[in-house]
Every structure is written in structure tokens, then in C-alpha cells.
C-alpha positions, -999 to +999 in steps of 0.1 A: +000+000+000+012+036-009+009+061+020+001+093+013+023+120+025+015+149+047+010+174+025-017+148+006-033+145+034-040+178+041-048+186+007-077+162+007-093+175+042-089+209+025-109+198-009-135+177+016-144+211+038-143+232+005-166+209-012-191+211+018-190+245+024-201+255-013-228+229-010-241+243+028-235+280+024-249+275-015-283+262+005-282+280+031-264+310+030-238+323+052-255+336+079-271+301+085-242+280+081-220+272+110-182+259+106-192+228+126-218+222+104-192+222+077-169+203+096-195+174+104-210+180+061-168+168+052-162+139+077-138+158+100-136+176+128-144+210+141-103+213+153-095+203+117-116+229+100-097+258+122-063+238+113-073+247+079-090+277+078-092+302+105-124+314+108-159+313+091-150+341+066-118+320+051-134+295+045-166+311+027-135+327+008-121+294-003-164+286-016-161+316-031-128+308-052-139+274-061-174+287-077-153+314-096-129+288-106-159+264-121-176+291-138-143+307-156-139+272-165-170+265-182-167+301-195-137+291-211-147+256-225-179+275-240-159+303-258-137+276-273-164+261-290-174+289-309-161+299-345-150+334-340-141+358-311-175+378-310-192+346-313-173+331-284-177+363-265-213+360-268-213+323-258-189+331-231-218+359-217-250+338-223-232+304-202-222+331-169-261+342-171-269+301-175-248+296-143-271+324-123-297+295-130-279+274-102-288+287-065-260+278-047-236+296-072-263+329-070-263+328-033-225+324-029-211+348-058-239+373-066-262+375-027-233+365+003-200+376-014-199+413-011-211+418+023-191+387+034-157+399+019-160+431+006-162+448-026-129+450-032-118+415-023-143+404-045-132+419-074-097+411-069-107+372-070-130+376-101-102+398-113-079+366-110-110+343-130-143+355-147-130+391-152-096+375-165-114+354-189-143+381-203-109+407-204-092+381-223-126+379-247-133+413-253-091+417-267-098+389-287-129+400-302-120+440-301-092+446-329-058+458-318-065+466-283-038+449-258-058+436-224-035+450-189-010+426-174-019+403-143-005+428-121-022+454-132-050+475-109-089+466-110-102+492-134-068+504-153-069+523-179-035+518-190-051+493-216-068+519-233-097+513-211-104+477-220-105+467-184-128+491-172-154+482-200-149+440-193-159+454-153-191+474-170-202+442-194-195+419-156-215+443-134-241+441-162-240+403-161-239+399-128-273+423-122-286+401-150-281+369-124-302+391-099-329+393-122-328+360-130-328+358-091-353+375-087-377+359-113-410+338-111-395+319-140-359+323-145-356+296-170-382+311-194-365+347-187-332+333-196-335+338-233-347+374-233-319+388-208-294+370-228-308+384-260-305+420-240-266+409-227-262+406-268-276+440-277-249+462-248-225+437-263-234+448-297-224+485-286-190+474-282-179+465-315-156+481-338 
């Protein structure tokens, strides 16, 4: 039999209590999800989940990474499917508002995030995944234009303003997943919005 070292270990309680806090603070929300109840939710306990993260707020911020990790993802695998950049930037848009459909990733990312963490953390993690990738889109599809370096600020304008206008199309996207949110029928509504999401896109091109 192979042991597995330390650092294996340790990596697998982390994934476990990551894995159950997205699913418990998806359903429940943060205010009514308790680290123990986490804890207990992954198999381990409640000692283990402060070994690993120190407080309630870490490890909502370690949910919150691994929802904007999924979603750039399938962001990603959508636009790659496509035939052109505008296409794929369109695809990209339309599969973020699809992802609003699920409640977990609307309560984490778009109801519990910025009053958890803050405005600023927030962006700076979206920054780092679903801005990245939509900042990446929009240089594809906008001719010429060069998108800011990974170290560059939230909101620079050092690209010629390319980041600021990926942050506008986001902030647009992501009140579209609150009207989805806040829909009777968010399925049936899903079309329309994303047909709206195409029009302010539409603005955009050269």
C-alpha cells in the first residue's frame, strides 16, 4: 500500500471542507451555516476545520474561489467552442447568465459575497478568474487593443480602457443573475436577458 504523504493528506481534508462549504453556504447561505456544520457535512472535525482555515469568513473565501474557478472554467470551454471571437464572447456571456440559474452559485457569488468579503476582495478574485477570462474575450474579439497585465490594478486604464469596459459588461452580467434571481420563471426569462446581454455587447464592436 502507498501512503500518502503529509501534505496529501492535508490537501484532501482541505478539498472535503471546501466541497461542503459550497454545497451548505450554497443552500443555506452564510449567515445560517455554521463551521461545525461544515466540519461534520466533510467527515472531519471541528479542530480540523480551524487547522485549515481560520475562521468562518476564510473558508466562505475558499467557496467563493472554487465557484469562480468552475464558472471561468466553463466560461472558457464555451468560448472555445465557438467559431470566431465575438461569437465566443457572446457564448462566453450567455453560459455566466446560464450559471445564475444554479442557486448555490447565485447565493455564494452574486447575494453573500460582497457583504461577506467586501467589494474590493471580491473583485480582486474575479479579477484573477471571470474578469480575467471576459478581459481576455473582449481583446480577442476588439481589434488591436492589448488587455492589462496580471498585475495590473482593478479598473486600469493603461489598456486603453479595455479593463474598465470588461468590469461594466461583468456588473451588467452579474445584475442580469439578480434578475434572473429574482424571477418567477428564471428559465423562461433566460432567453430574453441574454438576448438583452447581446444587444450592450453589440455597442461594443468596432
Amino acid at each position: 500500500m502507498i501512503r500518502r504523504t503529509q501534505a496529501e493528506r492535508s490537501d484532501e481534508t482541505t478539498g472535503r471542507l471546501v466541497r461542503a462549504a459550497r454545497e451548505l453556504f450554497g443552500a443555506h447561505g452564510y449567515a445560517l451555516t455554521s463551521i461545525d456544520a461544515v466540519a461534520a457535512a466533510a467527515g472531519v472535525t471541528k479542530g480540523a476545520a480551524y487547522h485549515h482555515f481560520n475562521g468562518k469568513v476564510a473558508l466562505f473565501r475558499a467557496a467563493f474561489v472554487g465557484e469562480q474557478e468552475e464558472v471561468a472554467a466553463a466560461v472558457e470551454r464555451a468560448a472555445l467552442s465557438e467559431p470566431d471571437p465575438w461569437a465566443a464572447l457572446r457564448r462566453g456571456c450567455r453560459t455566466f447568465l446560464e450559471r445564475c440559474l444554479d442557486p448555490g452559485f447565485r447565493q455564494i457569488v452574486l447575494l453573500d459575497a460582497p457583504s461577506v468579503l467586501g467589494w474590493e476582495t471580491v473583485r480582486e478574485i474575479e479579477y484573477a478568474h471571470t474578469l480575467r477570462v471576459l478581459l481576455t474575450g473582449l481583446h480577442l474579439a476588439t481589434a488591436g487593443e492589448q488587455p492589462a497585465g496580471p498585475d495590473a490594478a482593478v479598473g486600469d486604464l493603461a489598456d486603453g480602457g479595455l479593463s474598465m469596459r470588461a468590469q461594466l459588461v461583468f456588473g451588467a452580467l452579474c445584475e442580469g443573475g439578480m434578475l434572473l434571481a429574482r424571477s418567477a420563471d428564471p428559465a423562461a426569462d433566460l432567453p430574453r436577458l441574454a438576448a438583452e446581454a447581446d444587444r450592450f455587447l453589440a455597442a461594443l464592436r468596432p
